[in-house]
N, C-alpha and C positions, 0 to 999 in steps of 0.2 A: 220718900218720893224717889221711883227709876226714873233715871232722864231714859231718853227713846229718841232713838233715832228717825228721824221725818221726811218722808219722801212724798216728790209731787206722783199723785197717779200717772201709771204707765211711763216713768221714767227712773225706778230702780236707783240705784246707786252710785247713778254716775256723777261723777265731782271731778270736776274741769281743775287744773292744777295750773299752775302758773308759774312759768318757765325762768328758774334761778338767774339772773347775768352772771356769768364767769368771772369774776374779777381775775384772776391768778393769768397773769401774762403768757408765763410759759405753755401754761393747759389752754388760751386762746391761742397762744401759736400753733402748738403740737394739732388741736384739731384743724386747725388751716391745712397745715404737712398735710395730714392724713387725708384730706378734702381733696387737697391738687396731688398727690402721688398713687391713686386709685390704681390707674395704672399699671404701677412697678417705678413712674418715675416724675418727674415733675418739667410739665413744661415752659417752654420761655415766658409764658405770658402767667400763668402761675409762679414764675420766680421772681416774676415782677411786684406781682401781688406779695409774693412774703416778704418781700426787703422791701415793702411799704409799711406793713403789717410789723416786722422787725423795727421799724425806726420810731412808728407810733407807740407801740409798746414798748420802749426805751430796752429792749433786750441787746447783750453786744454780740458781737459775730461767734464768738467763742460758743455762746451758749443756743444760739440759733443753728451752728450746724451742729451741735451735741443733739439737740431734740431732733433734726431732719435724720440726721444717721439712723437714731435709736426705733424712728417708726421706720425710715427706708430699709433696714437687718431685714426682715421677715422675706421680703420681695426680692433682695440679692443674693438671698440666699437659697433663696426658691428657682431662682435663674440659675444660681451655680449647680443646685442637683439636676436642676435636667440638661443643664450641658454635660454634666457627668454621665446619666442616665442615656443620655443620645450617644455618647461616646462607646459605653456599654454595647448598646443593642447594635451600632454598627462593626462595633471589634466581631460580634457576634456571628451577625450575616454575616461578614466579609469571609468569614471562617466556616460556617457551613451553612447553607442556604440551599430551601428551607429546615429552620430550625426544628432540630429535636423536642421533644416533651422535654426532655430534662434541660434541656438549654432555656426554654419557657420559662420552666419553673424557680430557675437561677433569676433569672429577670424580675422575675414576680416579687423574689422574696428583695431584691435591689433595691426594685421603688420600693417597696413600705420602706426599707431602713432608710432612705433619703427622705421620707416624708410626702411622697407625691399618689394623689390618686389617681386612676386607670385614666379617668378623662382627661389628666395633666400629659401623659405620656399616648395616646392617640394619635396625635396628628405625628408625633414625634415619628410611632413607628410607623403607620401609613407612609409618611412621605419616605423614609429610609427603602421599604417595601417596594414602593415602586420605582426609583432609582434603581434598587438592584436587579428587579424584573427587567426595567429597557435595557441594564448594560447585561444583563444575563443574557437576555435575547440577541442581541447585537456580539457578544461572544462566541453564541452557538453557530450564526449564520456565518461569522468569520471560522471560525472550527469544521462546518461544514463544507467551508469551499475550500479548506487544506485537503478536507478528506477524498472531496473529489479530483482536486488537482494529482495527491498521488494514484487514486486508481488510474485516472488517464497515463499515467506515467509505467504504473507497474503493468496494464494490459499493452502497452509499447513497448515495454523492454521483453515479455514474453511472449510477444506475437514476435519479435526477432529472432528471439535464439529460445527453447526448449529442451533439456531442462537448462535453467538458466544457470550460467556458471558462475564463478565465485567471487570474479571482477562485478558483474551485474547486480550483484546478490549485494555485495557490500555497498555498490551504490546505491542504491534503495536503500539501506539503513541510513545514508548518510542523510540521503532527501525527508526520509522520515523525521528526522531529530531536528534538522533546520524548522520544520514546519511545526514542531513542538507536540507531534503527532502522540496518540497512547500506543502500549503493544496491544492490548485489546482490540482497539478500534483498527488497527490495520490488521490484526486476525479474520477477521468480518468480512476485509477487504476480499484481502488474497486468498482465502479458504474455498469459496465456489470458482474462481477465476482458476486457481490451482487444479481443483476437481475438474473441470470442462480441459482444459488442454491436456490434464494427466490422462482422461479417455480417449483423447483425441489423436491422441500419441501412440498408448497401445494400441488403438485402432489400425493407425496406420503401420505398428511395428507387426503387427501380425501378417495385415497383407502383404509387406516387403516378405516375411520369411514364406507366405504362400509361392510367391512370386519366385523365390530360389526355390523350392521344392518342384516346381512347376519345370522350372530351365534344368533343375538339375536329370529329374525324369526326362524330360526330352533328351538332353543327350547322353543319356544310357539306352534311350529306345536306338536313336541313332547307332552311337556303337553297338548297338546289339543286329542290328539290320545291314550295319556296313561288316561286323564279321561273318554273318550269315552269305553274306555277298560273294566276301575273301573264298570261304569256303566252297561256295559252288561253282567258283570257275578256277581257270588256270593262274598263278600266282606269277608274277613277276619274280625272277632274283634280286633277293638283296645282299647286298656282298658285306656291309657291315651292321650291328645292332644298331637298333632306335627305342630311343624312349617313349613313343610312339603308344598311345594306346589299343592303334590298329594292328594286327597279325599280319605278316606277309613271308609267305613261304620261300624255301634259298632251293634253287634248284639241286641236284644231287649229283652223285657221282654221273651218271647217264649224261646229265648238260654240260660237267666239265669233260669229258670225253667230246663230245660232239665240238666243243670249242676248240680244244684241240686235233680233230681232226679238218676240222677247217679249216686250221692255220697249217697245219700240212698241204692244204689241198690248192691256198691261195698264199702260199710260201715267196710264188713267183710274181705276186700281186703288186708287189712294194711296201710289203711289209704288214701285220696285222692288229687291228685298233678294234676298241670300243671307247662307250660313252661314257665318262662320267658325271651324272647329272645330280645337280644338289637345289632345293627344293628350295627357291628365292622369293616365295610372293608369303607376306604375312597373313594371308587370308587362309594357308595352305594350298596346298598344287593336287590338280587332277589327270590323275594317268589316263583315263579316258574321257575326255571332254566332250567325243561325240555321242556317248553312250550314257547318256543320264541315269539309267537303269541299272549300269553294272558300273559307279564309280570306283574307281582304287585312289582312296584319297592319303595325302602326305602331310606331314607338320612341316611347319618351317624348320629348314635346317635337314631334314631328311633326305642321305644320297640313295640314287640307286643306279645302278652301272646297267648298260644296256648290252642287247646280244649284238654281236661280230658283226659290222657295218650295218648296224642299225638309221632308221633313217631320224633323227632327233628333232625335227617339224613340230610332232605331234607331241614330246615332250615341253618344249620352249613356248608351246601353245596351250600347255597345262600350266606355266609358272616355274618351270626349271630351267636352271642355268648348266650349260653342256661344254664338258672337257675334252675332248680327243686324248684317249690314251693308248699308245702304243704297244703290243703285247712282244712282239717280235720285232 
């Protein structure tokens, strides 16, 4: 005869079992532990409960916190890696942000060797992330307002002086480095700031040197129209050289004859004189002042001796200063 096994219709094999009591103290305490330290830790009102739970189960302290330690390992230990792990990931940032792929993958292989999975270390690196994003951001906007403080600085020192000199120059680097400024980033600065006054510069050097080309052409037209002048009328004598760029003719033997016959003629006069006049106004002196069309002009410092009782009016009214000198 097979025995066989007998079941009510539509109700299979299920057989209800009926739940052991624990006799063994320590394995009723251990799951208490395990009960109240879900957590990671056990609180006040569960430590109350196992040091009731300890006294009824006649366990001594000794062996009550042997069993809490031995399930609470797992949970402090699991604390200590991701304080490790968070330590990690912000050594990380802190050193370059945002991370490399290979700096990722450093990380990646970290937690497994600590035992932690991806959901363990989420919030961890979230919240690191966005700490470094607000102070990253709050860095740049302070970084930004150095940068613009030295542009107002450097567009101030070269709207003074251009090009700037070497006292100026070295200031700037000084203000640069207090502000903890890059050389890149102040290249940026000064590069089109540079570019607009360097044109701005030759611009204006060009038209200076028009501007002498311009004055120096005039007065060669001038000398060239004041010797045209010399030339077509009668010259005054000049009795000594000038460095004068004007021409001015000495009379000849024929005028010192005629001078000497005059002093012959006015022997009985009291004696016979000219002028010597020497050219006192810094503007230069004009031998005819009433003839604008036929100037005879003089430099400063320029004499010119006048004919035998000459009347020196017309001299001292062009800017010369007049000597009396005696011939006889």
């Amino acid at each position: 005869m097979t025995p066989k096994l007998i079941t009510l219709k539509d109700m299979g094999f299920e057989i209800v079992l009926a739940k052991a009591k624990v006799a063994d103290p320590k394995l009723r305490y251990r799951r208490k532990v395990e009960q109240y330290s879900s957590q990671g830790g056990i609180s006040r009102i569960g430590r109350n409960n196992l040091g009731l739970l300890q006294t009824q189960l006649g366990l001594s302290p000794e062996v009550a916190e042997e069993i809490e330690a031995e399930v609470l390992r797992p949970y402090k230990e699991r604390l200590e890696n991701l304080k490790r792990y968070r330590q990690a990931f912000l050594d990380a940032v802190e050193h370059n942000y945002p991370l490399s792929s290979h700096e990722q993958s450093e990380l990646e292989d970290f937690r497994e060797l600590l035992g932690l999975r991806q959901e363990d270390v989420d919030s961890i690196q979230q919240e690191i992330f966005t700490q470094t994003a607000q102070q990253t951001k709050a860095e740049q906007e302070a970084y930004q307002q150095k940068l613009e403080r030295y542009e107002q600085e450097f567009r101030r020192a070269i709207a003074s002086e251009y090009p700037l000199s070497e006292h100026a120059q070295n200031g700037l680097r000084d203000f640069q480095r207090s502000l903890g400024l890059k050389g890149e980033d102040i290249e940026q600065i000064e590069h089109p700031i540079r570019d607009q006054n360097e044109a701005e510069y030759q611009q204006k050097k060009r038209e200076a040197d028009q501007q002498r080309q311009r004055e120096e052409q005039e007065r060669l037209r001038r000398e060239q129209e004041l010797s045209s002048s010399s030339n077509s009328t009668t010259p005054e004598p000049v009795v000594q050289p000038s460095p004068s760029k004007k021409k001015h003719t000495v009379f000849g033997a024929a005028s010192f004859l005629l001078i000497v016959l005059a002093g012959v003629i006015f022997a009985n006069m009291g004696g016979l004189y000219v002028y010597e006049c020497v050219c006192a106004s810094s503007q230069g002196c004009d031998l005819n002042p009433e003839n604008p069309d036929q100037d005879l002009l003089y430099e400063t410092g320029e004499v010119y001796r006048t004919r035998v009782y000459s009347n020196v009016d017309d001299f001292e009214a062009g800017g010369f200063s007049c000597t009396k000198r005696f011939l006889f």
